[in-house]
PDB file with SEQRES, HELIX, SHEET and CRYST1 records, atoms N, CA, C and O in Angstrom:
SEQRES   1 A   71  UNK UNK UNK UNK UNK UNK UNK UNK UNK UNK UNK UNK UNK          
SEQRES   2 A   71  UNK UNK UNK UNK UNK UNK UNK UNK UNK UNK UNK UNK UNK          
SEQRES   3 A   71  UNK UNK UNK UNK UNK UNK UNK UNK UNK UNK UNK UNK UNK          
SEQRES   4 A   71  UNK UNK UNK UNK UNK UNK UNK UNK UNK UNK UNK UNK UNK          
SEQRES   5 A   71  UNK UNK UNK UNK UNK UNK UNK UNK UNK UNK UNK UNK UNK          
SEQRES   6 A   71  UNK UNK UNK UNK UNK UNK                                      
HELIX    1 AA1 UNK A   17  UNK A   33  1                                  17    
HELIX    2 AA2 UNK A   54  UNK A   63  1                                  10    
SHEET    1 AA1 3 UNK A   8  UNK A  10  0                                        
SHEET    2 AA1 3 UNK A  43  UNK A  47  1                                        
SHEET    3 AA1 3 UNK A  68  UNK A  70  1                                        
CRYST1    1.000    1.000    1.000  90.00  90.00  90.00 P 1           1          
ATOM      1  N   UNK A   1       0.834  -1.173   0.000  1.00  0.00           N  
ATOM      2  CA  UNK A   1       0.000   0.000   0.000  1.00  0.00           C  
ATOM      3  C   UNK A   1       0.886   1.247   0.000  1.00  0.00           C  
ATOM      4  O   UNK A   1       2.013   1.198   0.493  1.00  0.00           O  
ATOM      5  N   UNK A   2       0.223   2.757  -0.737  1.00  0.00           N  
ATOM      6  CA  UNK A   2       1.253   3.540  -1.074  1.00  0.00           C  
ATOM      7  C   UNK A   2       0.749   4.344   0.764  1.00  0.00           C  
ATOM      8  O   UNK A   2      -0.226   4.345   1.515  1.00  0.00           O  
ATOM      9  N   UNK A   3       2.594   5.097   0.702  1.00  0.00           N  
ATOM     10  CA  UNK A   3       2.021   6.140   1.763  1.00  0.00           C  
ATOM     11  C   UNK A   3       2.101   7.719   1.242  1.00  0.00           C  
ATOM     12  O   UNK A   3       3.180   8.078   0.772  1.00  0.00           O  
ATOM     13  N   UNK A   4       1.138   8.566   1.295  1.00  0.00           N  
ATOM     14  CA  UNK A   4       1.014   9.686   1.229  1.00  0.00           C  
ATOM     15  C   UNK A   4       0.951  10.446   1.892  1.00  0.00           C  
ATOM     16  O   UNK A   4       0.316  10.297   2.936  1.00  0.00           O  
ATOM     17  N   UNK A   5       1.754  11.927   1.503  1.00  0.00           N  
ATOM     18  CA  UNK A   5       2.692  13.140   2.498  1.00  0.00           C  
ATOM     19  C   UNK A   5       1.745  14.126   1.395  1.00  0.00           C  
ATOM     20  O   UNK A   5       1.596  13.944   0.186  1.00  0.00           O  
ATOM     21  N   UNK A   6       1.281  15.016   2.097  1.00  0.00           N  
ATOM     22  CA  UNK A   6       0.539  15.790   1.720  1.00  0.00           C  
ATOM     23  C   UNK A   6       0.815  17.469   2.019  1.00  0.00           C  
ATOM     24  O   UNK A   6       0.145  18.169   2.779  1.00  0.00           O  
ATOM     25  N   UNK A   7       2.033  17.917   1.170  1.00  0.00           N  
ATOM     26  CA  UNK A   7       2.625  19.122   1.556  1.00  0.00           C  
ATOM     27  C   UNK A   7       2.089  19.923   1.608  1.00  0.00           C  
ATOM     28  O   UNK A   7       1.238  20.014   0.723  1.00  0.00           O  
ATOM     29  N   UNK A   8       2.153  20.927   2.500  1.00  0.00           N  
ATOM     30  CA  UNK A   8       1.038  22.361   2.983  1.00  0.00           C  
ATOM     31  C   UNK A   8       2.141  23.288   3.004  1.00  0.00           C  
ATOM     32  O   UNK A   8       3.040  22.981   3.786  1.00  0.00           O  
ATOM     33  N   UNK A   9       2.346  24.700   2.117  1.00  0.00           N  
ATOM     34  CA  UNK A   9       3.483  25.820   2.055  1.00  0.00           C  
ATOM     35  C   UNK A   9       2.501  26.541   3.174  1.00  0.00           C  
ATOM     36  O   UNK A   9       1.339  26.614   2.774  1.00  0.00           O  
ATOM     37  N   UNK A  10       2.733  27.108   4.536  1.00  0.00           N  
ATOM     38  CA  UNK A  10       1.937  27.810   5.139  1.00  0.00           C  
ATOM     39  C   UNK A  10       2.426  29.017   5.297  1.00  0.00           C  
ATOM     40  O   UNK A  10       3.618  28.902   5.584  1.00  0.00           O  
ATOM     41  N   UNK A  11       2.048  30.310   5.246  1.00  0.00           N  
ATOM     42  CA  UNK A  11       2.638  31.723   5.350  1.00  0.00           C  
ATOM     43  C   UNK A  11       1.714  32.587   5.795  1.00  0.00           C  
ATOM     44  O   UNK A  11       0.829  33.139   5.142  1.00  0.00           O  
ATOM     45  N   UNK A  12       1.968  32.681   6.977  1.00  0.00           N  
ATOM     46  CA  UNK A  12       0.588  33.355   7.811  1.00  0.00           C  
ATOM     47  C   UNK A  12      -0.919  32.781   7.588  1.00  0.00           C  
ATOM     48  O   UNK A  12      -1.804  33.466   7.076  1.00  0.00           O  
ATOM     49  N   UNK A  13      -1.070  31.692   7.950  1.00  0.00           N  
ATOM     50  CA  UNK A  13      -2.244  31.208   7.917  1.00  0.00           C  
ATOM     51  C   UNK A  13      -3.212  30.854   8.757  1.00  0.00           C  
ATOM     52  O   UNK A  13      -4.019  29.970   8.471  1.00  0.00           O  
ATOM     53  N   UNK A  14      -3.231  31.616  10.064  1.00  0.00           N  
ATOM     54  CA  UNK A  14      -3.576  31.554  11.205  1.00  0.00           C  
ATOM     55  C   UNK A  14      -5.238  31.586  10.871  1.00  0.00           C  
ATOM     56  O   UNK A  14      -5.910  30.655  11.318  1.00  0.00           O  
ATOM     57  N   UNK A  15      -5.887  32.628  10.106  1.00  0.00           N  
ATOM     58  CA  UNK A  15      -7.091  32.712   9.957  1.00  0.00           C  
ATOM     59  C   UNK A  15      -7.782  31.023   9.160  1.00  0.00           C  
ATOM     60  O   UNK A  15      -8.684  30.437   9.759  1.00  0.00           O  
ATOM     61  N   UNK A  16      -7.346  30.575   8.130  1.00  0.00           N  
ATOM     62  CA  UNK A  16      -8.139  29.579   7.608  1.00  0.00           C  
ATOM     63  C   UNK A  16      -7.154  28.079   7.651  1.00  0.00           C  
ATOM     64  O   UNK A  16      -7.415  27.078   6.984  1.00  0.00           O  
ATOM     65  N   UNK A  17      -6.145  28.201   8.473  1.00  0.00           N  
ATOM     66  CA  UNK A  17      -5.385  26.461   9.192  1.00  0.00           C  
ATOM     67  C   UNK A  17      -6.411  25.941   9.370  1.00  0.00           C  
ATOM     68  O   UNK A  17      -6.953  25.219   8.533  1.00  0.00           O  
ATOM     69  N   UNK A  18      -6.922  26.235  10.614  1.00  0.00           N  
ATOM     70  CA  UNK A  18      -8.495  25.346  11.508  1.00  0.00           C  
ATOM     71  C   UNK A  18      -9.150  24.615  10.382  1.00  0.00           C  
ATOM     72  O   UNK A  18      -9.507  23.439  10.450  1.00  0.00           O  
ATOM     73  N   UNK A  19      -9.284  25.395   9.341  1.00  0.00           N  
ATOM     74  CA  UNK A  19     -10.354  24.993   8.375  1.00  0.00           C  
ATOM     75  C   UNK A  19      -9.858  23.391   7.199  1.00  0.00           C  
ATOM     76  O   UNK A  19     -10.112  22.201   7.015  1.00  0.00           O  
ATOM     77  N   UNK A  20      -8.878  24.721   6.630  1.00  0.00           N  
ATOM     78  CA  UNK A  20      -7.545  23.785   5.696  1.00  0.00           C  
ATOM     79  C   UNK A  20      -7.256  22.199   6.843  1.00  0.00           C  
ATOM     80  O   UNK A  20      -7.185  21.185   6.149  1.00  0.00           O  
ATOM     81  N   UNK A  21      -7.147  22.006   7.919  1.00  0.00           N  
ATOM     82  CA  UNK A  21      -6.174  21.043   8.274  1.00  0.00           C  
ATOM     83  C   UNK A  21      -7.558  19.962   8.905  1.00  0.00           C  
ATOM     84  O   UNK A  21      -7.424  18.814   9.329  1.00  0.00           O  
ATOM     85  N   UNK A  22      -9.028  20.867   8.781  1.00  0.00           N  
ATOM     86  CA  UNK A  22     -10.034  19.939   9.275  1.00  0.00           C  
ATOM     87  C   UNK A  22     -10.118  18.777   7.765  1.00  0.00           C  
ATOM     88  O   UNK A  22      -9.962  17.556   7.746  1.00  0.00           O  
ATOM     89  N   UNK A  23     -10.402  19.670   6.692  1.00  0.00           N  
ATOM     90  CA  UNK A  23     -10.930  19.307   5.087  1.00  0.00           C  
ATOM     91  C   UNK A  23      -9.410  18.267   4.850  1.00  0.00           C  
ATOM     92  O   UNK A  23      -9.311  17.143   4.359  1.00  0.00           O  
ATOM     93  N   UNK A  24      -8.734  18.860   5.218  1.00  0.00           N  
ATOM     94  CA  UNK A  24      -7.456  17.723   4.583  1.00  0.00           C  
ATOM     95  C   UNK A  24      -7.577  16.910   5.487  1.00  0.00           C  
ATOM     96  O   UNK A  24      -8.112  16.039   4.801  1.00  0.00           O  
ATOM     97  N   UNK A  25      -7.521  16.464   6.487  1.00  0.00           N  
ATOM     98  CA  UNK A  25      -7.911  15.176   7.723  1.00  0.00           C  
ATOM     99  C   UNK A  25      -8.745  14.245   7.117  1.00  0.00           C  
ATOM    100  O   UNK A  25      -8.385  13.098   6.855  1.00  0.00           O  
ATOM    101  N   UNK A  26      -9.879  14.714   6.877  1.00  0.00           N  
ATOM    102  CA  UNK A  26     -11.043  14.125   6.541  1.00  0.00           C  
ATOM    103  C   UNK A  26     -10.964  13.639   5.085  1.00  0.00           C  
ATOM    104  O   UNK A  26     -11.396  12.557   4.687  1.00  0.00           O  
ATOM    105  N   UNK A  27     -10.419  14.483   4.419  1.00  0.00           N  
ATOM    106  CA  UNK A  27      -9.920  13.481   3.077  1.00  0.00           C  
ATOM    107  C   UNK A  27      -9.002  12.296   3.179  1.00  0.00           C  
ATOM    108  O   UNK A  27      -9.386  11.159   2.905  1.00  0.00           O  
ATOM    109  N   UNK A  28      -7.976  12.533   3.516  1.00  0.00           N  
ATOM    110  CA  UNK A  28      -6.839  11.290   4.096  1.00  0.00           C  
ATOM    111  C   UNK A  28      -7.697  10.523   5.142  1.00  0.00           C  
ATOM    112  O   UNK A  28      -7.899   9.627   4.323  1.00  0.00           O  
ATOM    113  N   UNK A  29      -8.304  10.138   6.118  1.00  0.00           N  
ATOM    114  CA  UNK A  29      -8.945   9.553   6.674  1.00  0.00           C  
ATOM    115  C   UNK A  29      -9.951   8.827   5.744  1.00  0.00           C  
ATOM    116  O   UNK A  29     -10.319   7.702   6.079  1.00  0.00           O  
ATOM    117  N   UNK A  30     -10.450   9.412   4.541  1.00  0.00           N  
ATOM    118  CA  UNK A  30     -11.425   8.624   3.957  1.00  0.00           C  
ATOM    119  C   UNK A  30     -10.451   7.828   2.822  1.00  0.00           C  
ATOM    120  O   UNK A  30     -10.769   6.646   2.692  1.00  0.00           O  
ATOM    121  N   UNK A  31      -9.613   8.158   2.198  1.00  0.00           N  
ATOM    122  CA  UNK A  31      -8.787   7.521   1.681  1.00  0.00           C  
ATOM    123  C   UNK A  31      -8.098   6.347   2.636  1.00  0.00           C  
ATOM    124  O   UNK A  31      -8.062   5.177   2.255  1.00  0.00           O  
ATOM    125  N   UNK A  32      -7.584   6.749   3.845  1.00  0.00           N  
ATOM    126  CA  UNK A  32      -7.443   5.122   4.600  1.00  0.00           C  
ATOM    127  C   UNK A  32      -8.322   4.592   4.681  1.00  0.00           C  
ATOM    128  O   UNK A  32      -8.217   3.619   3.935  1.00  0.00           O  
ATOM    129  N   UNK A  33      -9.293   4.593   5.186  1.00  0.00           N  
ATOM    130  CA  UNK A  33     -10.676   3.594   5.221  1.00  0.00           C  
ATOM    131  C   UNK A  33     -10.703   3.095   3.919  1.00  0.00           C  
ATOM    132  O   UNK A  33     -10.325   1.932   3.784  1.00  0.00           O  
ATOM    133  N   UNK A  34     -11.078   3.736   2.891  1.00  0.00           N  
ATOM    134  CA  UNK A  34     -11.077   2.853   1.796  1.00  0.00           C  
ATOM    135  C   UNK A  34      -9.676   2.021   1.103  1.00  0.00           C  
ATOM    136  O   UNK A  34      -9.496   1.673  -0.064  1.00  0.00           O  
ATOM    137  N   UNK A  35      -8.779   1.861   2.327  1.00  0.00           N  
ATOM    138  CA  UNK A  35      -7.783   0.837   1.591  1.00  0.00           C  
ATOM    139  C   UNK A  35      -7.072   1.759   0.387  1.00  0.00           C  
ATOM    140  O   UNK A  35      -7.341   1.249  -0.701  1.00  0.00           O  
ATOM    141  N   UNK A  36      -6.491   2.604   0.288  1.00  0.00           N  
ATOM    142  CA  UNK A  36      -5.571   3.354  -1.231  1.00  0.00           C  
ATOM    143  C   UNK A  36      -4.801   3.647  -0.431  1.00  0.00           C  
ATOM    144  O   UNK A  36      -3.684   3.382  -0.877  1.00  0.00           O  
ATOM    145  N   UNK A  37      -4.732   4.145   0.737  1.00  0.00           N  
ATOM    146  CA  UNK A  37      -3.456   5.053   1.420  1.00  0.00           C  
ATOM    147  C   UNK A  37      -3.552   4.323   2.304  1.00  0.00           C  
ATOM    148  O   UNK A  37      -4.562   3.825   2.803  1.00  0.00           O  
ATOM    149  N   UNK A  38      -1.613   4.120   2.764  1.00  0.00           N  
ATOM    150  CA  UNK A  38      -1.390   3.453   4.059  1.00  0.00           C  
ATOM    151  C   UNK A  38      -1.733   4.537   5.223  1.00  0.00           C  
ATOM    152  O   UNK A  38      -1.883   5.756   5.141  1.00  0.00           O  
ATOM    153  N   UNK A  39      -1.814   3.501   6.531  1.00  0.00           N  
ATOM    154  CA  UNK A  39      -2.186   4.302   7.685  1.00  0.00           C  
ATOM    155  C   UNK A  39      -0.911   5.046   8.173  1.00  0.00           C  
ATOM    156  O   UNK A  39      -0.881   5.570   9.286  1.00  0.00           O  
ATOM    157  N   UNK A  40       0.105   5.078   7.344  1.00  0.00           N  
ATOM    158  CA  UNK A  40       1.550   6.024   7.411  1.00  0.00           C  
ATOM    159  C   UNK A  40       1.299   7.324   7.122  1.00  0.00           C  
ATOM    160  O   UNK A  40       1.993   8.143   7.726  1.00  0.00           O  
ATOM    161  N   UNK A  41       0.365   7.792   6.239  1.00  0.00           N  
ATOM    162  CA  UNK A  41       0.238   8.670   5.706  1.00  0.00           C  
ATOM    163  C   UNK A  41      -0.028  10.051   6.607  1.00  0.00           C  
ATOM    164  O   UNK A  41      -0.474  10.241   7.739  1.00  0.00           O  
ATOM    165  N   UNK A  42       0.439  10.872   5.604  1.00  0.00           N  
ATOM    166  CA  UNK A  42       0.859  12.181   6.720  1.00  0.00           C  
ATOM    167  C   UNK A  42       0.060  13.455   6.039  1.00  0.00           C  
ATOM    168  O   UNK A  42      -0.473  13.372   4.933  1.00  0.00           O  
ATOM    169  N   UNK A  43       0.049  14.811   6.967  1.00  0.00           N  
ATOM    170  CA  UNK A  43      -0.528  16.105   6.529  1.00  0.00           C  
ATOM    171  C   UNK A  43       0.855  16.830   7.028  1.00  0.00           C  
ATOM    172  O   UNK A  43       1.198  17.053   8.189  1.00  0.00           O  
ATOM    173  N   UNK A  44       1.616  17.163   5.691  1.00  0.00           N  
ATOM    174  CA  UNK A  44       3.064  17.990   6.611  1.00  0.00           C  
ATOM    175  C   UNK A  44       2.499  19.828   5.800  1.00  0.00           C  
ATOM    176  O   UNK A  44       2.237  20.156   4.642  1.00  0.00           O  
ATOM    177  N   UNK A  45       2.523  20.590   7.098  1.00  0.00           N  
ATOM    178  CA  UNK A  45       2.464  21.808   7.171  1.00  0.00           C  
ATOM    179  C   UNK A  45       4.304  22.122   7.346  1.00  0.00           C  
ATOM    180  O   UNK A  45       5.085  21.764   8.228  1.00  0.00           O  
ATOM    181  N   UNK A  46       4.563  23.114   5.815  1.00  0.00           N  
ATOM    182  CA  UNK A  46       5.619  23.791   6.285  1.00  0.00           C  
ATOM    183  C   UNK A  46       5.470  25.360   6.253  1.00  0.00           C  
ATOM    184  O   UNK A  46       5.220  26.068   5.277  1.00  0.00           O  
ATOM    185  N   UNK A  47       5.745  25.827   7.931  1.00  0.00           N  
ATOM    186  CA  UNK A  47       5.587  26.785   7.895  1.00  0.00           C  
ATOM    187  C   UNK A  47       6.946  27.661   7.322  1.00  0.00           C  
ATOM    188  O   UNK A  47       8.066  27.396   7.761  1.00  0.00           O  
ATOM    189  N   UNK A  48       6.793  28.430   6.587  1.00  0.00           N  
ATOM    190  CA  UNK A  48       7.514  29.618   5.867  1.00  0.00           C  
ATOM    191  C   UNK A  48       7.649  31.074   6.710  1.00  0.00           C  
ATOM    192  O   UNK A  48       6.934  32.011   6.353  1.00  0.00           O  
ATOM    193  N   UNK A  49       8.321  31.193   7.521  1.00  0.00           N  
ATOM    194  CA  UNK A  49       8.511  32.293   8.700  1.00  0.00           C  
ATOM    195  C   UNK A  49       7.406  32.990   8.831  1.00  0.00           C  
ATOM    196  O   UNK A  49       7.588  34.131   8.408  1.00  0.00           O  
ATOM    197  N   UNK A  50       6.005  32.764   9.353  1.00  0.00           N  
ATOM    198  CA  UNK A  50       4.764  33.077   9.712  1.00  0.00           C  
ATOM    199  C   UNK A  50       5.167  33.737  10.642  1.00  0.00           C  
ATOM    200  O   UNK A  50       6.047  33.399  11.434  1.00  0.00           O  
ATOM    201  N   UNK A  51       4.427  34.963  10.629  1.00  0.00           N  
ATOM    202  CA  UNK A  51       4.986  36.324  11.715  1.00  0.00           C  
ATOM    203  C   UNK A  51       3.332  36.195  13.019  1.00  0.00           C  
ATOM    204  O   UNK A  51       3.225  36.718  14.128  1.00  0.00           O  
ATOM    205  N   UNK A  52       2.437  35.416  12.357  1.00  0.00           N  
ATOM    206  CA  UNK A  52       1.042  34.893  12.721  1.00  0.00           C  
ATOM    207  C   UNK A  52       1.159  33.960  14.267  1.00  0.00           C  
ATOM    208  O   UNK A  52       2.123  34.136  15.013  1.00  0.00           O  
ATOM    209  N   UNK A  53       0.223  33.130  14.547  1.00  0.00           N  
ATOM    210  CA  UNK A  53       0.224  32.089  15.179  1.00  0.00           C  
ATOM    211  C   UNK A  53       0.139  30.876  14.451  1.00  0.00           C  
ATOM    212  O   UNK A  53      -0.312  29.810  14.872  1.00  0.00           O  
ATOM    213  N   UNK A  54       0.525  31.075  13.522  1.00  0.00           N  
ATOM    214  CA  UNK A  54       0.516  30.030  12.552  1.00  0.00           C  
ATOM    215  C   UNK A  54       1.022  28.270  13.178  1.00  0.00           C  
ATOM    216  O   UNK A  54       0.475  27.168  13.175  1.00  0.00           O  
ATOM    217  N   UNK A  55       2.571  28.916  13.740  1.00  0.00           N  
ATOM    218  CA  UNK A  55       3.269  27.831  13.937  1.00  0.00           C  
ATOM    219  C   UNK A  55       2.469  26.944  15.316  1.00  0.00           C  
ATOM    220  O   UNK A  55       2.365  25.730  15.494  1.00  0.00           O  
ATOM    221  N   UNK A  56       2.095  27.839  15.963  1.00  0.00           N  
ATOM    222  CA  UNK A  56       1.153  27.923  17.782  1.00  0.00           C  
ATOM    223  C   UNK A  56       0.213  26.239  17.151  1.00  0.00           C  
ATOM    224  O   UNK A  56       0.293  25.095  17.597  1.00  0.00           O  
ATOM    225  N   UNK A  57      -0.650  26.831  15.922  1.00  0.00           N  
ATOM    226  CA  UNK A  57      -1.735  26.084  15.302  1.00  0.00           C  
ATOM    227  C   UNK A  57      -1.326  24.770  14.957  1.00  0.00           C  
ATOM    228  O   UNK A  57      -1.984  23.757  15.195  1.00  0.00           O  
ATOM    229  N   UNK A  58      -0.090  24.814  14.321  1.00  0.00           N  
ATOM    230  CA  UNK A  58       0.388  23.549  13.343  1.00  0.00           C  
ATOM    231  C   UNK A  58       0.702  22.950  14.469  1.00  0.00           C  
ATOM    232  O   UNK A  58      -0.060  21.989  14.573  1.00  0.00           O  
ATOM    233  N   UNK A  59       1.688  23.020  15.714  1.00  0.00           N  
ATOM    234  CA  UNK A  59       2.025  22.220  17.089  1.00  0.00           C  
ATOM    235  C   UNK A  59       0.614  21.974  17.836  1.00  0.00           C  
ATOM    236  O   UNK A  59       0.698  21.047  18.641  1.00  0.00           O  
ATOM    237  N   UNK A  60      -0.310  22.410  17.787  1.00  0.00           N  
ATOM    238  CA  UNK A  60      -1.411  22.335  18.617  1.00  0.00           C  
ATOM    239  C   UNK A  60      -2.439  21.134  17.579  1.00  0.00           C  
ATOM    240  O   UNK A  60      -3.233  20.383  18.146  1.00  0.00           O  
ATOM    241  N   UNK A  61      -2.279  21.118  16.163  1.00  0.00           N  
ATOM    242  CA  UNK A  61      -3.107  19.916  15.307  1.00  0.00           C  
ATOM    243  C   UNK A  61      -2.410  18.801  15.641  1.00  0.00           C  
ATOM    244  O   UNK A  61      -3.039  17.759  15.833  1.00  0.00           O  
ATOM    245  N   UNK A  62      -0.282  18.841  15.833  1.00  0.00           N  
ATOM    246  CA  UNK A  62       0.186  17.723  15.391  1.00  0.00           C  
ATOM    247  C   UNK A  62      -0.351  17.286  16.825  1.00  0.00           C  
ATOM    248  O   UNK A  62      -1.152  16.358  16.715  1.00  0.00           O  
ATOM    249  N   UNK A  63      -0.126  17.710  18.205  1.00  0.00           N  
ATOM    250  CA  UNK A  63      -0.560  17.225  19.747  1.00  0.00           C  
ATOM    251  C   UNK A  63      -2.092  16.386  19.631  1.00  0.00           C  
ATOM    252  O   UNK A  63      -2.395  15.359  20.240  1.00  0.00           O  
ATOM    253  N   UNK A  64      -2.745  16.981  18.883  1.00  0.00           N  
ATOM    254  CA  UNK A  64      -4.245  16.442  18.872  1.00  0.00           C  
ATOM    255  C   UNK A  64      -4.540  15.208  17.531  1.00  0.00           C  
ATOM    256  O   UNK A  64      -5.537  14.527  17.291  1.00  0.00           O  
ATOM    257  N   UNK A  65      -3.391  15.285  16.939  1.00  0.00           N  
ATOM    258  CA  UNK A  65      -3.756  13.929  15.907  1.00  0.00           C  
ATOM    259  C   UNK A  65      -2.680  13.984  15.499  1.00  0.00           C  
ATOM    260  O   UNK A  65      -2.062  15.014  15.228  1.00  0.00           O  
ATOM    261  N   UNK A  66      -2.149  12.392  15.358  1.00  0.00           N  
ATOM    262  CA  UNK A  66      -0.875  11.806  14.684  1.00  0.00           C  
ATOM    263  C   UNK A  66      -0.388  12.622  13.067  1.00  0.00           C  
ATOM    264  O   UNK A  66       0.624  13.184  12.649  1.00  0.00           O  
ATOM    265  N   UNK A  67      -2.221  12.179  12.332  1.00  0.00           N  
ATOM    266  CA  UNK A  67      -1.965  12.207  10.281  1.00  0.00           C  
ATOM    267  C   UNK A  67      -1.205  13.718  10.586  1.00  0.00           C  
ATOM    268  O   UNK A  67      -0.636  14.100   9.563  1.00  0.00           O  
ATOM    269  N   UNK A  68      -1.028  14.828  11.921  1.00  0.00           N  
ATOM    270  CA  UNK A  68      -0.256  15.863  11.135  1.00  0.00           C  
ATOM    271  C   UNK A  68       1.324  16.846  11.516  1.00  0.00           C  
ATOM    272  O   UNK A  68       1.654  17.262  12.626  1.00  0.00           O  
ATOM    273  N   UNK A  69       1.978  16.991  10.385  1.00  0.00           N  
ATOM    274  CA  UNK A  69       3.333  17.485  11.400  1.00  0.00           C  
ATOM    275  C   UNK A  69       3.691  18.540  10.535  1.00  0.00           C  
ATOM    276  O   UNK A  69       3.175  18.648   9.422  1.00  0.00           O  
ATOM    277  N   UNK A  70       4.734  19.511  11.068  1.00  0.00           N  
ATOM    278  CA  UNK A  70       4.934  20.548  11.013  1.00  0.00           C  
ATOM    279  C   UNK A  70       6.380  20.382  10.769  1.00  0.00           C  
ATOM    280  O   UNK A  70       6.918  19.322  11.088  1.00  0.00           O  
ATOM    281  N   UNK A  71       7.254  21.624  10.074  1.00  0.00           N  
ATOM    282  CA  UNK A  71       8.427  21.882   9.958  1.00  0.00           C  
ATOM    283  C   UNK A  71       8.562  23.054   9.585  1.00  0.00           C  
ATOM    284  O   UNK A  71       9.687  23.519   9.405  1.00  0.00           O  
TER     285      UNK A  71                                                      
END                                                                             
């Protein structure tokens, strides 16, 4: 089974993360259930020197669910 990394360029995205990182969850989650993507599969947010709470957000999704990580 393949694993899929699902790159996110983030640059001040404090206002619509919450949103972006709910809709991408829920896609990769339905793709594991249906057997196409291994349960390896990842949501990588790279933040790009966000002057925001951007980075606050991306450490606070990866604490609350594995599918997501930050760099």
């Amino acid at each position: 089974m393949k694993t899929l990394y699902i790159v996110v360029p983030c640059y001040n995205e404090e206002e619509v993360l919450p949103e972006t990182s709910r809709r991408l969850r829920k896609k990769l989650e339905t793709l594991m259930a249906a057997g196409k993507i291994s349960g390896e599969s990842r949501i990588l947010f790279v933040n790009d020197g966000s002057k925001d709470k951007t980075w606050e957000i991306i450490s606070a999704l990866h604490a609350q669910c594995p599918l997501f990580c930050g760099v």
